[in-house]
MDTraj code that builds the backbone (N, CA, C; nanometers):
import mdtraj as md
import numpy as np

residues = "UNK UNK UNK UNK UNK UNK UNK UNK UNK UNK UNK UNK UNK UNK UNK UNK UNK UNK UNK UNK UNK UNK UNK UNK UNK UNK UNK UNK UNK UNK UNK UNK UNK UNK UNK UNK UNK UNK UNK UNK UNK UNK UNK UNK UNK UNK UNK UNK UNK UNK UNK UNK UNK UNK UNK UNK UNK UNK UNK UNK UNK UNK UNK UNK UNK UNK UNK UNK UNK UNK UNK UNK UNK UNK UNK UNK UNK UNK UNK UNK UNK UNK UNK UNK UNK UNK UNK UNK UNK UNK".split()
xyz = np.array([
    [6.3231, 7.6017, 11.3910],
    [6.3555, 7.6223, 11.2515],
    [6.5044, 7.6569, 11.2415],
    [6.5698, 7.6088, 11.1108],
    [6.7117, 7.6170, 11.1447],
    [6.7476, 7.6645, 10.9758],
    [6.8095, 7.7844, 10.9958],
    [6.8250, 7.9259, 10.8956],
    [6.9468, 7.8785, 10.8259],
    [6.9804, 7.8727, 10.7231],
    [7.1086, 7.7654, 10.6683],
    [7.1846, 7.9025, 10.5897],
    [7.2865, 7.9559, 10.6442],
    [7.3881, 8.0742, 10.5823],
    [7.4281, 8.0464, 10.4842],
    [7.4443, 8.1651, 10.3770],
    [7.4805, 8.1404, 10.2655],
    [7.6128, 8.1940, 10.2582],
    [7.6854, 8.1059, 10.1615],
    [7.8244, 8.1817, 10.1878],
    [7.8484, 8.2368, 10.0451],
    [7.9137, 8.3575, 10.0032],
    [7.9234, 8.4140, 9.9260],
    [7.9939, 8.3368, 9.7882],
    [7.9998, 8.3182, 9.6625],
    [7.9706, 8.2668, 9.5250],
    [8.1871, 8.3045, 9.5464],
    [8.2358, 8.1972, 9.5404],
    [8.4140, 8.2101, 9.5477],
    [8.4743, 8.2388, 9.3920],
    [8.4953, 8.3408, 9.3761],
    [8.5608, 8.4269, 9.2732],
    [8.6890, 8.3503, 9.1997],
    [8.7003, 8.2980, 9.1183],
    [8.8439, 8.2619, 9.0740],
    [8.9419, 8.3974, 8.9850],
    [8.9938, 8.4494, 9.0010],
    [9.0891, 8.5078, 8.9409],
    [9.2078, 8.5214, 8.8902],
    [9.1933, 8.3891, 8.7823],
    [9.2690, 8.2829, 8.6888],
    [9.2134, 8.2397, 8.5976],
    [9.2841, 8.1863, 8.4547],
    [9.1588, 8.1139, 8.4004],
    [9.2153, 8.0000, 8.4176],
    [9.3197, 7.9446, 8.4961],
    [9.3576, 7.8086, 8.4820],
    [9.3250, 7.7792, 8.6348],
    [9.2722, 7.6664, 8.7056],
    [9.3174, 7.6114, 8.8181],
    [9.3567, 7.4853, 8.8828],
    [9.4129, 7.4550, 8.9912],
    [9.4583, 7.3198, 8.9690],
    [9.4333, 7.2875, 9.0531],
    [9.4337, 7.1183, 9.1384],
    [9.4133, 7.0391, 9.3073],
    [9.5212, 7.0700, 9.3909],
    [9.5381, 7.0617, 9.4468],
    [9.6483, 7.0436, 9.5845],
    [9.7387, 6.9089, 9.5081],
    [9.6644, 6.8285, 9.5026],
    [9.7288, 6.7199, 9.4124],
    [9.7778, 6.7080, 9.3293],
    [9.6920, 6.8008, 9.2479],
    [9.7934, 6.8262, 9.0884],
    [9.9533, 6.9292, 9.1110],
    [9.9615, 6.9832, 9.2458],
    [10.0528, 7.0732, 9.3212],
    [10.2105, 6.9268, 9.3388],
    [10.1668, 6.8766, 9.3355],
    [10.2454, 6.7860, 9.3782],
    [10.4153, 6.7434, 9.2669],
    [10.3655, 6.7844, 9.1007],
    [10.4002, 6.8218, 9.0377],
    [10.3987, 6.9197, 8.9300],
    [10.4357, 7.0469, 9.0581],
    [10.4187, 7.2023, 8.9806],
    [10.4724, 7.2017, 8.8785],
    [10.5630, 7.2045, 8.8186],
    [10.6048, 7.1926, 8.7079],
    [10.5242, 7.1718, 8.6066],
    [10.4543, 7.0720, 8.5760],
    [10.3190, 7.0448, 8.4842],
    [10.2607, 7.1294, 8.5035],
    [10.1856, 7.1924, 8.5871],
    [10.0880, 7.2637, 8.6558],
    [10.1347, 7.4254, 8.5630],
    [10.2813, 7.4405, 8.6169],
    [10.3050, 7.5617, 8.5298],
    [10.2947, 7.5478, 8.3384],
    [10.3263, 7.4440, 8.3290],
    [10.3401, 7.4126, 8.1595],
    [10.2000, 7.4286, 8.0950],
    [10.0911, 7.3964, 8.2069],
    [9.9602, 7.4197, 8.1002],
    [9.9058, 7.5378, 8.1435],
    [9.9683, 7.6125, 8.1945],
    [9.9048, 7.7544, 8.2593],
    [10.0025, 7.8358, 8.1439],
    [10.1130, 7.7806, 8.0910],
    [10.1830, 7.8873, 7.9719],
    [10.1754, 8.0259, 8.0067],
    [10.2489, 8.0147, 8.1203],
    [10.2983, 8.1823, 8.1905],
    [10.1603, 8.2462, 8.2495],
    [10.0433, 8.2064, 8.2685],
    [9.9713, 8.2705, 8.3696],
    [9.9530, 8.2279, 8.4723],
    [9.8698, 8.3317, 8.5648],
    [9.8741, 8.2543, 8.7193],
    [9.7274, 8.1225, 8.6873],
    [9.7482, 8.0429, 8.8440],
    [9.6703, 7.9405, 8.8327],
    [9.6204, 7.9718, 8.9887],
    [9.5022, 7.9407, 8.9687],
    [9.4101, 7.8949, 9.1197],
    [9.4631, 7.7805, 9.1443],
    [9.4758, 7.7992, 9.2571],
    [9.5134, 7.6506, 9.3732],
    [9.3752, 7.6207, 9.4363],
    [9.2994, 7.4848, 9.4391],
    [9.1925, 7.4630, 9.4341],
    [9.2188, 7.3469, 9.5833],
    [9.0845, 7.4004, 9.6862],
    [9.0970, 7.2385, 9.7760],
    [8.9430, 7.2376, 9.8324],
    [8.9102, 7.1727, 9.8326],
    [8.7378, 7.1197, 9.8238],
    [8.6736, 7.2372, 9.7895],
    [8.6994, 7.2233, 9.6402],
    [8.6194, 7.3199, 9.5582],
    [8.6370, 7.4835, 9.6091],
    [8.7253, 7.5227, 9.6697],
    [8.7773, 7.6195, 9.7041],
    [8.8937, 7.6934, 9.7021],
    [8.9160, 7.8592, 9.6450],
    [9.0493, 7.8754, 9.5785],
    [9.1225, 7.8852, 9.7290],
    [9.2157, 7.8579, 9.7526],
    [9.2970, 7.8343, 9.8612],
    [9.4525, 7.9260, 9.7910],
    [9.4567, 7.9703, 9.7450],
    [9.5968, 8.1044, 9.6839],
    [9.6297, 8.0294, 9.5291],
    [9.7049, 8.1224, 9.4758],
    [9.7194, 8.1221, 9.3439],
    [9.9240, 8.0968, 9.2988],
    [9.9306, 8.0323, 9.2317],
    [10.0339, 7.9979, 9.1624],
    [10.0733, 8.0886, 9.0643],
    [10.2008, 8.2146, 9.0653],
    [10.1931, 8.2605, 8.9985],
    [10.3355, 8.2775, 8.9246],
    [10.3408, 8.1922, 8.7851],
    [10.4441, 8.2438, 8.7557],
    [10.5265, 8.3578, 8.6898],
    [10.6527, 8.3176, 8.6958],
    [10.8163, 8.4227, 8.6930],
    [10.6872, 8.5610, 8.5720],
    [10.7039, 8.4806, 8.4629],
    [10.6216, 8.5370, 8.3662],
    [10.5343, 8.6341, 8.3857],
    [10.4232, 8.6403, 8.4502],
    [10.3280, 8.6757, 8.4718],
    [10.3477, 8.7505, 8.6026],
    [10.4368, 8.8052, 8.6284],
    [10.5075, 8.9182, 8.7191],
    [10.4687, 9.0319, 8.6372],
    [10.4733, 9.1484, 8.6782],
    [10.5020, 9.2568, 8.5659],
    [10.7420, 9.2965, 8.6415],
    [10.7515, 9.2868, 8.5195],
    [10.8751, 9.3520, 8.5072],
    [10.9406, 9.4821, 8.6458],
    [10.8625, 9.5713, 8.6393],
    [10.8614, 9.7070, 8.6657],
    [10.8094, 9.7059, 8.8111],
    [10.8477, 9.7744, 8.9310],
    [10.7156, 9.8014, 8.9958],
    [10.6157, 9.8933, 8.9966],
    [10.4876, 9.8437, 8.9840],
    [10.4174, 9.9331, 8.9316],
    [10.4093, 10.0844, 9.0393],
    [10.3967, 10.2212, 8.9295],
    [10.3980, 10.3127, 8.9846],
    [10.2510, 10.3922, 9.0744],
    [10.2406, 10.4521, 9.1437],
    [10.1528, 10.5031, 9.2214],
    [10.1272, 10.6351, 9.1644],
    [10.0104, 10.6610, 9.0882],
    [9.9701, 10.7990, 9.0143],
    [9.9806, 10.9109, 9.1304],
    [9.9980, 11.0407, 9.0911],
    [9.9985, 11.1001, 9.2279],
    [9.8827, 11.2242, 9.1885],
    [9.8508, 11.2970, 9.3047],
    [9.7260, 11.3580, 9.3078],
    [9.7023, 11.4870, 9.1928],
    [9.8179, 11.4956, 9.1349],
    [9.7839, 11.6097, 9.0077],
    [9.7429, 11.4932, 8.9291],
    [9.7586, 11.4009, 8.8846],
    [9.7643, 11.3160, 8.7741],
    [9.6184, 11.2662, 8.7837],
    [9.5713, 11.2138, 8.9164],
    [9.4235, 11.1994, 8.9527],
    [9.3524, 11.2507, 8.8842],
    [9.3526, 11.3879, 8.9492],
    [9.2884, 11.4988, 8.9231],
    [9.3008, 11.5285, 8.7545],
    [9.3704, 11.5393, 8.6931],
    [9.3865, 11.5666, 8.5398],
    [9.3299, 11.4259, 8.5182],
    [9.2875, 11.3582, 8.5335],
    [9.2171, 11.2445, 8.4328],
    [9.1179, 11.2943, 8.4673],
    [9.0571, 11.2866, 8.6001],
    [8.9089, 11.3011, 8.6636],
    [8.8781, 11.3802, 8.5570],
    [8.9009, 11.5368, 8.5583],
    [8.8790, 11.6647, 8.5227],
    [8.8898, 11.6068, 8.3015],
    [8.9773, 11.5147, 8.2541],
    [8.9351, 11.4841, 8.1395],
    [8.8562, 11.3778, 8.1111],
    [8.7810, 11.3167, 8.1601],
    [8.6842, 11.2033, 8.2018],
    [8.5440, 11.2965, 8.2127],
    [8.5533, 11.3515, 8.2694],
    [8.4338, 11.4273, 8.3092],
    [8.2903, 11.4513, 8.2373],
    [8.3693, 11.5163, 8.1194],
    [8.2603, 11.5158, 8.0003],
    [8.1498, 11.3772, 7.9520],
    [8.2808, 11.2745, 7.9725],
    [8.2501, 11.1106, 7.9176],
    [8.1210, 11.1153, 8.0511],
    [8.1745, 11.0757, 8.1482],
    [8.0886, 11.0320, 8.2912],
    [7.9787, 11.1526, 8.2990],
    [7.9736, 11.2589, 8.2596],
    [7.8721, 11.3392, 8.3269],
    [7.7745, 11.2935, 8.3299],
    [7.6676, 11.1956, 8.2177],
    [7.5642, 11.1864, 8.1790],
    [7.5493, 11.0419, 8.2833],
    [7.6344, 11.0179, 8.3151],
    [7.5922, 10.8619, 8.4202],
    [7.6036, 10.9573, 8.5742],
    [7.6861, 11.0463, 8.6101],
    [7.6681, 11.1309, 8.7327],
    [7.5163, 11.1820, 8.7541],
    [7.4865, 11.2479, 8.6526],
    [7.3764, 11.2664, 8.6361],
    [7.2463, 11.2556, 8.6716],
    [7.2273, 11.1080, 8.5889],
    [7.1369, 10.9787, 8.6158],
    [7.1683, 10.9204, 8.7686],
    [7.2826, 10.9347, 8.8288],
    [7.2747, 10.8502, 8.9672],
    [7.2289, 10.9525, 9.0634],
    [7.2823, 11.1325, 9.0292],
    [7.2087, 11.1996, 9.1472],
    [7.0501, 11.1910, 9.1486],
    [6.9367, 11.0988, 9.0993],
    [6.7986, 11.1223, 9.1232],
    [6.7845, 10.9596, 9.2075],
    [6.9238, 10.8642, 9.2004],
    [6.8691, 10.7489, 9.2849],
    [6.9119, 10.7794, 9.4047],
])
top = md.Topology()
chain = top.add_chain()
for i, resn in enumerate(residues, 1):
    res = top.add_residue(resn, chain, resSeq=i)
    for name in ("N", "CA", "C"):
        top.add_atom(name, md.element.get_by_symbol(name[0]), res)
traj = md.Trajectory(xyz[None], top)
């Protein structure tokens, strides 16, 4: 008997994507993506993403630091208690 693996459901995280082929003239490729990133697609598989100038963020993003954590956690708390709650009996 011969057990046939399943391979996990491939995530796109883009809403545009394009062929290897359609790569050939990026330029287009960027014009209908209108500043977002694009999946790079090759036998039905995302193979990396095209991302343009645009769709950078500006800034580099900053790293919250552990007072700041903690002060959301601690104002969140109230919101989440009732789902903490419910998960300590599973």
């Amino acid at each position: 008997m011969h057990i046939q693996e399943r391979t996990p459901m491939n995530r796109i995280f883009a809403s545009q994507s394009c062929t290897m082929t359609e790569l050939r003239e990026p330029q287009k490729v960027l014009d209908r993506a209108n500043g977002k990133p694009v999946a790079i697609m090759k036998n039905s598989r995302v193979v990396g993403y095209l991302v343009p100038e645009a769709a950078t963020p500006e800034e580099e993003p900053r790293v919250a630091t552990m007072d700041e954590l903690q002060t959301y956690l601690e104002s969140s708390r109230e919101r989440v208690q009732p789902v903490l709650d419910y998960l300590k009996d599973k």
